[in-house]
C-alpha positions, 0 to 999 in steps of 0.5 A: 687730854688728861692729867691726874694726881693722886696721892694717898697716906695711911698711919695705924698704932695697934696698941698691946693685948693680951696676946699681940704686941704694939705695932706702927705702921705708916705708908704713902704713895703718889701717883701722877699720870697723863694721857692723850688721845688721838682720834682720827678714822681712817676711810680706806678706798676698797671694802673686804668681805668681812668688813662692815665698813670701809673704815678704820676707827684708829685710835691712839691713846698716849698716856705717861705715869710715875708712881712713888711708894714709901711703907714702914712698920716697927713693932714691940715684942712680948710686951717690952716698951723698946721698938724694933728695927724698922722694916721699910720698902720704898719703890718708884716706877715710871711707865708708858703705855700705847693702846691703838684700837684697829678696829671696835673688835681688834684693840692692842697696847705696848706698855713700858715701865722701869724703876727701882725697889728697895726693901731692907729685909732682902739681900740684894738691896737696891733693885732695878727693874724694866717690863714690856708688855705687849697685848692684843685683844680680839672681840668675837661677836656672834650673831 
């Protein structure tokens, strides 16, 4: 069992130059995640040909996440001392993943993750989104 935290903040002031102009920049993100392994072989009553083993490893790991980001950046243009509009993004996710290991060779994960993104530079505002991922992985070893 895991629980992390994970926060994080960046402040910068480029300050004018002969060619560039002053520029503010913040940005802070948070991150909170936890998991939870489940580890429990599995002994099987007969053995295949291409088993080394009768045995399945059969591990779970649960783990949960929520992640939330705030950027923004004013900048002064030809050197005149007023700033401009603000540009800001500002996002939340939240996501689940499952990984089962089969095998040592044979891994696969379901992955969910929903929330919402928000930058006032683009027209379509406020938007919400959804993703399922879905992996499997083999390992092919040669002796």
């Amino acid at each position: 069992r895991t629980i992390a935290f994970n926060q994080r903040m960046s402040f910068g002031v480029t300050e004018p130059g002969a060619s560039r102009d002053a520029e503010y920049s913040n940005s802070r993100d948070i991150t909170v995640s936890s998991s939870y392994r489940l580890g429990r072989g599995t002994k099987l009553p007969f053995k295949l040909w291409f088993m080394k083993s009768a045995s399945l490893r059969n591990d779970l790991n649960l783990s949960l996440t929520y992640t939330r980001a705030n950027s923004s950046n004013r900048s002064a243009f030809n050197g005149i001392n007023e700033w401009s509009s603000e540009n800001f993004n500002r996002n939340w996710t939240i996501g689940t993943e499952t990984r089962y290991s089969f095998t040592s060779n044979v891994t696969g994960a379901i992955t969910y993750e929903f929330g919402q993104r928000l930058d006032n530079r683009d027209p379509s505002g406020q938007v919400s989104f959804q993703e399922l991922r879905l992996s499997v992985n083999t390992n092919i070893v040669g002796r």
